[in-house]
CHARMM internal coordinates of N, CA and C (Angstrom, degrees):
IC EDIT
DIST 1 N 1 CA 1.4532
DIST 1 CA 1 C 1.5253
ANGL 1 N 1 CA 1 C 109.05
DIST 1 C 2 N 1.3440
ANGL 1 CA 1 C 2 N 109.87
DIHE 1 N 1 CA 1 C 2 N 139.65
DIST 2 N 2 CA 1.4428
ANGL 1 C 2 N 2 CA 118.99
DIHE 1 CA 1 C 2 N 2 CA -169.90
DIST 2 CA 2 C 1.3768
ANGL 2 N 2 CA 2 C 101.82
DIHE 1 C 2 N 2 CA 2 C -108.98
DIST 2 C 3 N 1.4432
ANGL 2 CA 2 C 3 N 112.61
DIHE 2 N 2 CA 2 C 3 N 116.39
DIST 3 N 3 CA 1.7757
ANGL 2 C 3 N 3 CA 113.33
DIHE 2 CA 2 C 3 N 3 CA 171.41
DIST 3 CA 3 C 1.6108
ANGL 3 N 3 CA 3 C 99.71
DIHE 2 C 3 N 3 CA 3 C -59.26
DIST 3 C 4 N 1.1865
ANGL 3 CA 3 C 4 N 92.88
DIHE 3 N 3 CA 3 C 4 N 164.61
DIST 4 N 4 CA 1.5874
ANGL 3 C 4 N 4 CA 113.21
DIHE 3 CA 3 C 4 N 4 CA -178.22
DIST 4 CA 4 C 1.4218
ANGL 4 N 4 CA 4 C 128.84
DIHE 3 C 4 N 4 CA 4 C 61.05
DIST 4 C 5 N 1.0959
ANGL 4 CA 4 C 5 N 100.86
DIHE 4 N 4 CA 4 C 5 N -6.59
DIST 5 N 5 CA 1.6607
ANGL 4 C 5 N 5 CA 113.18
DIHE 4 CA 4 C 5 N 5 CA -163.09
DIST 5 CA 5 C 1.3425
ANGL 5 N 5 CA 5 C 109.60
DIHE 4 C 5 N 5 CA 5 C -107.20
DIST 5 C 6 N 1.7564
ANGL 5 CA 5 C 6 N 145.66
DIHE 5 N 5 CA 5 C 6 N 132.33
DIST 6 N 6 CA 1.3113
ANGL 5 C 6 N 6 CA 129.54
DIHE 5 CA 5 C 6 N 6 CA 149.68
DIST 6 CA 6 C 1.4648
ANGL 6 N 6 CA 6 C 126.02
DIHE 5 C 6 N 6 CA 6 C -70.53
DIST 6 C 7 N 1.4984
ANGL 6 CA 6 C 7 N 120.50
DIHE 6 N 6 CA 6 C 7 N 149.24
DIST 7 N 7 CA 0.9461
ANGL 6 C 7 N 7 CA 106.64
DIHE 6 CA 6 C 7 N 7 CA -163.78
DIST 7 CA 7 C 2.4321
ANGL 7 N 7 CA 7 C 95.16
DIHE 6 C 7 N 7 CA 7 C -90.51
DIST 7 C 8 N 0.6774
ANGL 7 CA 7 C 8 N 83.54
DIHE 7 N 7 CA 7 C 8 N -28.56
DIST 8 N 8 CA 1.6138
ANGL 7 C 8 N 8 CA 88.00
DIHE 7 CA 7 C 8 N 8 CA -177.04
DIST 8 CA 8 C 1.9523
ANGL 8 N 8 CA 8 C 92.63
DIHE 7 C 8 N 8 CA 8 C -120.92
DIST 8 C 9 N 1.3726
ANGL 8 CA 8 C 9 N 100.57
DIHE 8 N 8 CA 8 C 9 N 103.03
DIST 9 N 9 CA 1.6372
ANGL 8 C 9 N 9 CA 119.54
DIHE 8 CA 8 C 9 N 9 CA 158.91
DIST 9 CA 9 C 1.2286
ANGL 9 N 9 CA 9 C 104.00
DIHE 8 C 9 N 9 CA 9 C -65.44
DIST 9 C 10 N 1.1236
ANGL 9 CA 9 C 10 N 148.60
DIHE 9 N 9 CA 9 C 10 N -48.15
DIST 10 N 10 CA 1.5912
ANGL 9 C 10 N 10 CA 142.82
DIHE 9 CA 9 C 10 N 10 CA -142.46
DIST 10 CA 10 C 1.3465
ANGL 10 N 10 CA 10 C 94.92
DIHE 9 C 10 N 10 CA 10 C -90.05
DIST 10 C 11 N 1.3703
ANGL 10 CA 10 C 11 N 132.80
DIHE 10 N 10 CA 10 C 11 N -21.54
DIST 11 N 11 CA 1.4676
ANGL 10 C 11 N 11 CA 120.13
DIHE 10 CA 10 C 11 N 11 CA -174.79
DIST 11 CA 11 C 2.0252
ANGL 11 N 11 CA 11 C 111.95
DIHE 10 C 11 N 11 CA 11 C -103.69
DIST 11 C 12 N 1.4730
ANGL 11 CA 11 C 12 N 78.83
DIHE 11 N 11 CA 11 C 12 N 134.35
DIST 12 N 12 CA 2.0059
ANGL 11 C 12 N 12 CA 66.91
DIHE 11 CA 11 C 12 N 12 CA -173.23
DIST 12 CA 12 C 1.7040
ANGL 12 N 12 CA 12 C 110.72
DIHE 11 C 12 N 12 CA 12 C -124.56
DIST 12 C 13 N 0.7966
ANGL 12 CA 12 C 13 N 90.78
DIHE 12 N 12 CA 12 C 13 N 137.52
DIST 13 N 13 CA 1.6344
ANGL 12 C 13 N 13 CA 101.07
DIHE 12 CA 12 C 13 N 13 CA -168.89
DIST 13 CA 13 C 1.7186
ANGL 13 N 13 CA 13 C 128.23
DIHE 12 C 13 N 13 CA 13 C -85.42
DIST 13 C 14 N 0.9922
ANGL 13 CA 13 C 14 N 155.65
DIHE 13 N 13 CA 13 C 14 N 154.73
DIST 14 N 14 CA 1.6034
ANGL 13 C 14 N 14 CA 137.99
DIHE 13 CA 13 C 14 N 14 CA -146.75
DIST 14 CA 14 C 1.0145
ANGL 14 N 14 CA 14 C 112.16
DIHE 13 C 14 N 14 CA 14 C 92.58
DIST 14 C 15 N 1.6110
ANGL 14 CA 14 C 15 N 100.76
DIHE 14 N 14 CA 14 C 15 N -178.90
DIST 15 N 15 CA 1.4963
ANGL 14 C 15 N 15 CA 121.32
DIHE 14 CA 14 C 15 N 15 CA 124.04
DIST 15 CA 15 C 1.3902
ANGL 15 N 15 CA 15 C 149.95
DIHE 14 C 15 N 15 CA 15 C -44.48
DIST 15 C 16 N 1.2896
ANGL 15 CA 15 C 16 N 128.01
DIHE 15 N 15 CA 15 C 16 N 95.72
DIST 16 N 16 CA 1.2354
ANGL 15 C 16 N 16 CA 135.52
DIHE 15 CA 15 C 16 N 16 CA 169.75
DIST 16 CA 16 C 1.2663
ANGL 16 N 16 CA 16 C 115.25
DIHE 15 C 16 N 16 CA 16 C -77.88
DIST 16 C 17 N 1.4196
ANGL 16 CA 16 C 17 N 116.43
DIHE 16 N 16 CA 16 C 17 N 110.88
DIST 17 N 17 CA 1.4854
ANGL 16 C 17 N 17 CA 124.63
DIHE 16 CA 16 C 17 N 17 CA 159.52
DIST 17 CA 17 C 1.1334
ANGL 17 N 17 CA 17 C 135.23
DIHE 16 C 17 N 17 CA 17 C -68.60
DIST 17 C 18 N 1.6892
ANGL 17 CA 17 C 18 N 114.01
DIHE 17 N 17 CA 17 C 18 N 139.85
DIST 18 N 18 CA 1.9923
ANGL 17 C 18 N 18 CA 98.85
DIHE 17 CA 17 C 18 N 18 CA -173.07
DIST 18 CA 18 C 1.9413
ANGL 18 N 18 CA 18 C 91.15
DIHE 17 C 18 N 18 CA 18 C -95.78
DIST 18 C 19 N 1.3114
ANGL 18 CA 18 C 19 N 92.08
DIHE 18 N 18 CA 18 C 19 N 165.12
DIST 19 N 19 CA 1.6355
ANGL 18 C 19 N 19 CA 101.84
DIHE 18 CA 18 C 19 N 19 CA 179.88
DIST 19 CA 19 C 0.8175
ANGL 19 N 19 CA 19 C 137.91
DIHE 18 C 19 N 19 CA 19 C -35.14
DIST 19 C 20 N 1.7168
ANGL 19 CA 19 C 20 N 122.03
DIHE 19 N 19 CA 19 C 20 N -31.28
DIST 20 N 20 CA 1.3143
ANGL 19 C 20 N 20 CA 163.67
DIHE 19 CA 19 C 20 N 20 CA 172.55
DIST 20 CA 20 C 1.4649
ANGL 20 N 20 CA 20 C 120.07
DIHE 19 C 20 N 20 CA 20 C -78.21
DIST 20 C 21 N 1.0426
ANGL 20 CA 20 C 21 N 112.80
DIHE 20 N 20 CA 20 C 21 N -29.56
DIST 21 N 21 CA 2.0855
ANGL 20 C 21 N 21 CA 128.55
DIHE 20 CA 20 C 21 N 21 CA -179.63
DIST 21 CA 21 C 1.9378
ANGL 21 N 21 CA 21 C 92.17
DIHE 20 C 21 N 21 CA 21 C -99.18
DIST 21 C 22 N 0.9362
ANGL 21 CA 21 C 22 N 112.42
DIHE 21 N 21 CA 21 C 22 N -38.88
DIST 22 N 22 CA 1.7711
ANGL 21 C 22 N 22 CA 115.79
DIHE 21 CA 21 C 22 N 22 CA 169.63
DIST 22 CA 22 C 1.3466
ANGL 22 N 22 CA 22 C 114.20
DIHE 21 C 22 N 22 CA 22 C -60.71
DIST 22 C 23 N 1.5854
ANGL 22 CA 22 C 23 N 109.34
DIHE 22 N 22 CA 22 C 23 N -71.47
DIST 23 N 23 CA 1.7001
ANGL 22 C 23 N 23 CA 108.75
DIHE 22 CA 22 C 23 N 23 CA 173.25
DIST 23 CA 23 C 1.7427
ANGL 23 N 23 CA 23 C 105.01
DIHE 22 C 23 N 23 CA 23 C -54.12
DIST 23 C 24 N 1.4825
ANGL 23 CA 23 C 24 N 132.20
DIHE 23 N 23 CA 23 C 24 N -1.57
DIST 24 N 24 CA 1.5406
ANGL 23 C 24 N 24 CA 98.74
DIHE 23 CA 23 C 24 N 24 CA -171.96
DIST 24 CA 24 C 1.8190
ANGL 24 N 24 CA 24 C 78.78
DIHE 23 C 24 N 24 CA 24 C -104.76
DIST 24 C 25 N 1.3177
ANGL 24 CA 24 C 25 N 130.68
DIHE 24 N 24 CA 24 C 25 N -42.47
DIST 25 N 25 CA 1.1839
ANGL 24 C 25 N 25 CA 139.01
DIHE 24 CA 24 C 25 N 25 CA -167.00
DIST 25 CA 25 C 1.9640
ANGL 25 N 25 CA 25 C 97.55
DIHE 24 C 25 N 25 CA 25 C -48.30
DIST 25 C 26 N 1.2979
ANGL 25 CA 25 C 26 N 115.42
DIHE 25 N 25 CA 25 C 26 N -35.38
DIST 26 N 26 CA 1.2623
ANGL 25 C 26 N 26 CA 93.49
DIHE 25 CA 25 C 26 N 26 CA -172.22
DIST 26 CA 26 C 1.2390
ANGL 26 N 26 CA 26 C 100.06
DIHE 25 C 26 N 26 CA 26 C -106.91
DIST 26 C 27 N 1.3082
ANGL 26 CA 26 C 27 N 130.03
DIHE 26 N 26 CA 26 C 27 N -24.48
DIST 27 N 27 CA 2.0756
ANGL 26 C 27 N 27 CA 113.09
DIHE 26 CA 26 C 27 N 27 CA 162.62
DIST 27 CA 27 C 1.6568
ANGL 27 N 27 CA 27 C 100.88
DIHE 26 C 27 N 27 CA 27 C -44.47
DIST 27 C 28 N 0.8802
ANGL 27 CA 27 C 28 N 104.68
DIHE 27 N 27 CA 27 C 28 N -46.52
DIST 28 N 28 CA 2.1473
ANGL 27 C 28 N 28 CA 97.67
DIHE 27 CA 27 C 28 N 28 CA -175.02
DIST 28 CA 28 C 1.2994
ANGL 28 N 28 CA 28 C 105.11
DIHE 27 C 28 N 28 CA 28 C -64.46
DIST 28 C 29 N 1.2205
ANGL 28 CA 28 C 29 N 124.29
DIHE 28 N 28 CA 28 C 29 N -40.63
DIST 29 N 29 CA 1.5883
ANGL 28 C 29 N 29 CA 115.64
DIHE 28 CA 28 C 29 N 29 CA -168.91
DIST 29 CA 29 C 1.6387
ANGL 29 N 29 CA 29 C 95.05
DIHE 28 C 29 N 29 CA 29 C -73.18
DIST 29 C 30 N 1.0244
ANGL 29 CA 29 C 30 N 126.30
DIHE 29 N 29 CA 29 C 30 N -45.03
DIST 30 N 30 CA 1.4718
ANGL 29 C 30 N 30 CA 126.55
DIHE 29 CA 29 C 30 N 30 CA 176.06
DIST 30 CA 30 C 1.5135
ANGL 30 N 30 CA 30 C 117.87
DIHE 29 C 30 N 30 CA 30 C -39.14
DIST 30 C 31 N 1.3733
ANGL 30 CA 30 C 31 N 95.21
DIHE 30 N 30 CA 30 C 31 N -49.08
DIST 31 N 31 CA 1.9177
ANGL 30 C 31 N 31 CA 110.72
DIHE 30 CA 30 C 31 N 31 CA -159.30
DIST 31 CA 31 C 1.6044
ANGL 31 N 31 CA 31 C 72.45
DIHE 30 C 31 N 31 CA 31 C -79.84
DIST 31 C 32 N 1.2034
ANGL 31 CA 31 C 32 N 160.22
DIHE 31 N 31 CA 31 C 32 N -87.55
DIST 32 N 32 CA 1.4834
ANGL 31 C 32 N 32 CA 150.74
DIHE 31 CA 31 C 32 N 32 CA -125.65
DIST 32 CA 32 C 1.4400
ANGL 32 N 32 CA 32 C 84.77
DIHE 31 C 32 N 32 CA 32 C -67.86
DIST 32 C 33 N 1.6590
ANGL 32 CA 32 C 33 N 115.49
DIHE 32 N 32 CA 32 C 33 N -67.90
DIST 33 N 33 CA 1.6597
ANGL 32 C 33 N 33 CA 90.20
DIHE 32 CA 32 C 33 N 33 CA -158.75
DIST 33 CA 33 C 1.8132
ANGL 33 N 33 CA 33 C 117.22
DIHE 32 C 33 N 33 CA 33 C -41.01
DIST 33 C 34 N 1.4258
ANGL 33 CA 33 C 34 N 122.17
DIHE 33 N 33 CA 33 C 34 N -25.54
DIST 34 N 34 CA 0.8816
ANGL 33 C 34 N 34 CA 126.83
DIHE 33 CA 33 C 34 N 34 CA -151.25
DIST 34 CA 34 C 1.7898
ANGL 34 N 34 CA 34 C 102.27
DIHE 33 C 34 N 34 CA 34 C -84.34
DIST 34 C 35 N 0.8860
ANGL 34 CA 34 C 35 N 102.56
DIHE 34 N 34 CA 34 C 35 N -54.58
DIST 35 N 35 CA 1.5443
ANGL 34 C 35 N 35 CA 126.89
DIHE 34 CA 34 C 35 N 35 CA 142.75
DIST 35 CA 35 C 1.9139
ANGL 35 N 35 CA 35 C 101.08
DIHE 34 C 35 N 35 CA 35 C 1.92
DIST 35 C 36 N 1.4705
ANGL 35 CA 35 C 36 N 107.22
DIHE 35 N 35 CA 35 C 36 N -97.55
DIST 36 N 36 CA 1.1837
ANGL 35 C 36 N 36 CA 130.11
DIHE 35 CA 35 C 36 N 36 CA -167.21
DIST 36 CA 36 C 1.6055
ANGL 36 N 36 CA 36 C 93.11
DIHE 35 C 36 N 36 CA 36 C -65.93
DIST 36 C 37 N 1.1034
ANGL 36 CA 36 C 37 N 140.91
DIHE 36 N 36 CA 36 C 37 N -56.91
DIST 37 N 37 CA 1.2467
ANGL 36 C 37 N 37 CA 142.46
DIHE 36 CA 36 C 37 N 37 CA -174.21
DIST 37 CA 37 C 1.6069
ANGL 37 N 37 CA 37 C 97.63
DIHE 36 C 37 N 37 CA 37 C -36.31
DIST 37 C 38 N 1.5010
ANGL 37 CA 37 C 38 N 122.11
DIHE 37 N 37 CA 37 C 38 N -59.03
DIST 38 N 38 CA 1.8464
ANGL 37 C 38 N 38 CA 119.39
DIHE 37 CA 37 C 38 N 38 CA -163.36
DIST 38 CA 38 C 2.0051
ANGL 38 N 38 CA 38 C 83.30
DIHE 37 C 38 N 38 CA 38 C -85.32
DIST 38 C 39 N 0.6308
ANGL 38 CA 38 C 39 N 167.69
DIHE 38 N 38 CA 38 C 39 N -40.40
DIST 39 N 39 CA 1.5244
ANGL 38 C 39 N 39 CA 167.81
DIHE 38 CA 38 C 39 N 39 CA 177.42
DIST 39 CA 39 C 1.7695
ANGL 39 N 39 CA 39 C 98.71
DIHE 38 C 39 N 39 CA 39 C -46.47
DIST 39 C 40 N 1.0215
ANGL 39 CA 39 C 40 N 97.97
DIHE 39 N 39 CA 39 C 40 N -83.68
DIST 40 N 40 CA 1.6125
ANGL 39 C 40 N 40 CA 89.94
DIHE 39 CA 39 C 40 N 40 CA 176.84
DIST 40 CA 40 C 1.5694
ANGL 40 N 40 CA 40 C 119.40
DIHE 39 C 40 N 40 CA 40 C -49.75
DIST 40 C 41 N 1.8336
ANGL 40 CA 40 C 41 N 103.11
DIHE 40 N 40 CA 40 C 41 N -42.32
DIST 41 N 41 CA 1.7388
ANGL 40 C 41 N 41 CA 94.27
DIHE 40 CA 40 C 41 N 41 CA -176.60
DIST 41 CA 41 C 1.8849
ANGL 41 N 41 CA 41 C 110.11
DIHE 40 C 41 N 41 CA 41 C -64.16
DIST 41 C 42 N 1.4348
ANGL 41 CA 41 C 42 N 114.61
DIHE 41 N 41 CA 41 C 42 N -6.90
DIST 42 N 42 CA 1.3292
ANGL 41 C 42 N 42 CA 116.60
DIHE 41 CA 41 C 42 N 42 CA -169.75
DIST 42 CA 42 C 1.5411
ANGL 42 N 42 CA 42 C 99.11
DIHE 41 C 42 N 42 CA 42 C -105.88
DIST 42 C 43 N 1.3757
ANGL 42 CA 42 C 43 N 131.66
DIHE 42 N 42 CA 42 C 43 N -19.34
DIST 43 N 43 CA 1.5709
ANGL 42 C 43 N 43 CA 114.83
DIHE 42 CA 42 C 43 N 43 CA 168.55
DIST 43 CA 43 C 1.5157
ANGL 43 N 43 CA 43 C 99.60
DIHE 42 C 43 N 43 CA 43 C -68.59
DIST 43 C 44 N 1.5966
ANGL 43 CA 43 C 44 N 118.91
DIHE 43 N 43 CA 43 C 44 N -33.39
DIST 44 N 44 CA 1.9934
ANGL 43 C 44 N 44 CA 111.66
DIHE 43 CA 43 C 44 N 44 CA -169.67
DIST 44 CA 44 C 1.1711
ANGL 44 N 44 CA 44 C 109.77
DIHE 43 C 44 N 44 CA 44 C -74.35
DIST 44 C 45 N 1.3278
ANGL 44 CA 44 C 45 N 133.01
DIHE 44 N 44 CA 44 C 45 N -7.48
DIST 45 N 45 CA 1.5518
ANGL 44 C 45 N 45 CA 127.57
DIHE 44 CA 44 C 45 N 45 CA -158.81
DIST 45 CA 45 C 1.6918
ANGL 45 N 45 CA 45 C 85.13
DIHE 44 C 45 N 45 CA 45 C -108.64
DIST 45 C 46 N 1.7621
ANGL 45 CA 45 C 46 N 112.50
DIHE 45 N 45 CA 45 C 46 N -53.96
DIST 46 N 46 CA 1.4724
ANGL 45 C 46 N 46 CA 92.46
DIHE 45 CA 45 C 46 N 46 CA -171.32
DIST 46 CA 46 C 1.3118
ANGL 46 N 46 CA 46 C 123.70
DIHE 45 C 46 N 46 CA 46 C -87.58
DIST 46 C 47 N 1.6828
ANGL 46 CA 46 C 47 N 103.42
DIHE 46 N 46 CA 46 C 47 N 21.94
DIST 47 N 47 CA 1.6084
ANGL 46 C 47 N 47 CA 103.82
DIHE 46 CA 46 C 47 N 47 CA 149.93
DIST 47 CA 47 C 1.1935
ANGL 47 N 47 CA 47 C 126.61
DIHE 46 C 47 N 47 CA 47 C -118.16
DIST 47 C 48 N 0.8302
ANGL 47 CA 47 C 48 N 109.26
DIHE 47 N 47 CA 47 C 48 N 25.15
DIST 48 N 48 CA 2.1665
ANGL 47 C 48 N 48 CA 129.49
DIHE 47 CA 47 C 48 N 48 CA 176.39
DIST 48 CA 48 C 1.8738
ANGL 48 N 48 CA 48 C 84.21
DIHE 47 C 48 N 48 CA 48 C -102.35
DIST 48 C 49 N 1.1407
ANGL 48 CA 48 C 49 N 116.28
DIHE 48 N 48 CA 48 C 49 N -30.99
DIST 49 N 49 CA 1.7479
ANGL 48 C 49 N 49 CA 110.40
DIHE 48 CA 48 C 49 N 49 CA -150.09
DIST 49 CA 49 C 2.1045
ANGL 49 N 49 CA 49 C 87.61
DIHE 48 C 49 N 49 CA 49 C -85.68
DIST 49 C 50 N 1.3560
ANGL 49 CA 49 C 50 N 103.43
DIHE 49 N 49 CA 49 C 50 N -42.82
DIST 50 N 50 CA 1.5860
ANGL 49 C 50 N 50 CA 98.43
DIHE 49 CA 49 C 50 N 50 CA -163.91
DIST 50 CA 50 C 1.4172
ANGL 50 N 50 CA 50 C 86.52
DIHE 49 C 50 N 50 CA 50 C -108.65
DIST 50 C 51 N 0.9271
ANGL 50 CA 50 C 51 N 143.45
DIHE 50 N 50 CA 50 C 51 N 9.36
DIST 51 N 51 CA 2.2362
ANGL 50 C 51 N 51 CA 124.07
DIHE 50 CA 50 C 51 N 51 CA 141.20
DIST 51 CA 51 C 1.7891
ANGL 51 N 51 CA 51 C 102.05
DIHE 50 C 51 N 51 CA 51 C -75.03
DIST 51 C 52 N 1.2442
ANGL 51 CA 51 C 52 N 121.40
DIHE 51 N 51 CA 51 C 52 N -37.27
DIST 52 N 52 CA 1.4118
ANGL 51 C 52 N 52 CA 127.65
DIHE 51 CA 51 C 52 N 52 CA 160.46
DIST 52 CA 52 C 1.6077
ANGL 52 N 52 CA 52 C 100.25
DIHE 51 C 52 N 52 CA 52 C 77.44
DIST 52 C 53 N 1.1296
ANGL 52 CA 52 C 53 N 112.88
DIHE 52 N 52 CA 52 C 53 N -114.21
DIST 53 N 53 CA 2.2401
ANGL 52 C 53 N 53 CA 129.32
DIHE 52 CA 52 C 53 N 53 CA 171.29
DIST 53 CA 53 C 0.9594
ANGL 53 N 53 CA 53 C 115.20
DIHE 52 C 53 N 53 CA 53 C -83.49
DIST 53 C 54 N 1.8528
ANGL 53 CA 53 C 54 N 117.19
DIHE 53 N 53 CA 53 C 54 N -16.12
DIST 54 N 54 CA 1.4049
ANGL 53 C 54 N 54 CA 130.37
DIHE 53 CA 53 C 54 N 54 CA -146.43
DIST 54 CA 54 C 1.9625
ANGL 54 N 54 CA 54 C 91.50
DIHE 53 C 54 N 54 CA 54 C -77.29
DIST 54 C 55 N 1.3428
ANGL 54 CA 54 C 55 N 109.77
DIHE 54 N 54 CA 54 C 55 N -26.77
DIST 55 N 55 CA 1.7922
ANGL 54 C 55 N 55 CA 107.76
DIHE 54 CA 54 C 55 N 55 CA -161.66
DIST 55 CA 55 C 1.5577
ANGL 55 N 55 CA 55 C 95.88
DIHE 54 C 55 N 55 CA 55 C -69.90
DIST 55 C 56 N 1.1919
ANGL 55 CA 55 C 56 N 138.30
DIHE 55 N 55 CA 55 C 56 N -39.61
DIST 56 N 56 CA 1.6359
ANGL 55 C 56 N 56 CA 117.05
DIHE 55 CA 55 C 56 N 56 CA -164.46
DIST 56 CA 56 C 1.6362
ANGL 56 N 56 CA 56 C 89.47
DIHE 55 C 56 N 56 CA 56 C -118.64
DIST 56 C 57 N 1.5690
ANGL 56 CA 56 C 57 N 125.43
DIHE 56 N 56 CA 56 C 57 N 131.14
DIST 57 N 57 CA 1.5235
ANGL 56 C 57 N 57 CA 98.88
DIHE 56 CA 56 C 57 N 57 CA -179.64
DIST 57 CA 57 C 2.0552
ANGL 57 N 57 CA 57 C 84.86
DIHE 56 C 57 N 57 CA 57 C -100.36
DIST 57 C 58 N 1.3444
ANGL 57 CA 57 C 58 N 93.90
DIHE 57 N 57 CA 57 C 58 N 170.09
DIST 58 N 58 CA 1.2822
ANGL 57 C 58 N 58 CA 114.96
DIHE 57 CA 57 C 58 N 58 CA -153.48
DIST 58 CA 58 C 1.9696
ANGL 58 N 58 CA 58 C 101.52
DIHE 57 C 58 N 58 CA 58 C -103.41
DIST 58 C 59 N 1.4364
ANGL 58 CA 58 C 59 N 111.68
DIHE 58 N 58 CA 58 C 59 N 125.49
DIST 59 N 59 CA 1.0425
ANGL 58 C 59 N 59 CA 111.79
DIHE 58 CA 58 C 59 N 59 CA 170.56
DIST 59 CA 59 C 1.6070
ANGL 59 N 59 CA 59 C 146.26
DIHE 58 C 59 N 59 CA 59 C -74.52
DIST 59 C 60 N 1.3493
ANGL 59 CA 59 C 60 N 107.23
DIHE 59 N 59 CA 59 C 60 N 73.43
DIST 60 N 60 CA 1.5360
ANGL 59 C 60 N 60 CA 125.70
DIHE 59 CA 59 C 60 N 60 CA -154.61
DIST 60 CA 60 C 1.5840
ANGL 60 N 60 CA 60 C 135.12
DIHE 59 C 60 N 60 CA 60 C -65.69
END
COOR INIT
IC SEED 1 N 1 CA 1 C
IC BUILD
């Protein structure tokens, strides 16, 4: 027995998706990344907003 290797390629094991369960599987993975993408960009903005002047203090 050879690590890494299958011994029969042609047979595949799982779940097989039809074309249609794929195209919806990756609109969802899309819409979540997209999701987390404005979630995170909205924890940085509303902590740029309440650190306010406070992040660089100013040499007076």
């Amino acid at each position: 027995m050879t690590i890494g290797r299958h011994e029969d390629t042609e047979r595949r094991e799982g779940v097989v998706l039809t074309p249609e369960q794929a195209k919806s599987r990756r609109a969802r993975n899309i819409a979540i990344g997209v999701a987390v993408a404005l979630f995170v960009a909205l924890f940085y903005f509303v902590t740029i907003v309440k650190l306010g002047g406070n992040v660089v203090p100013r040499a007076e």
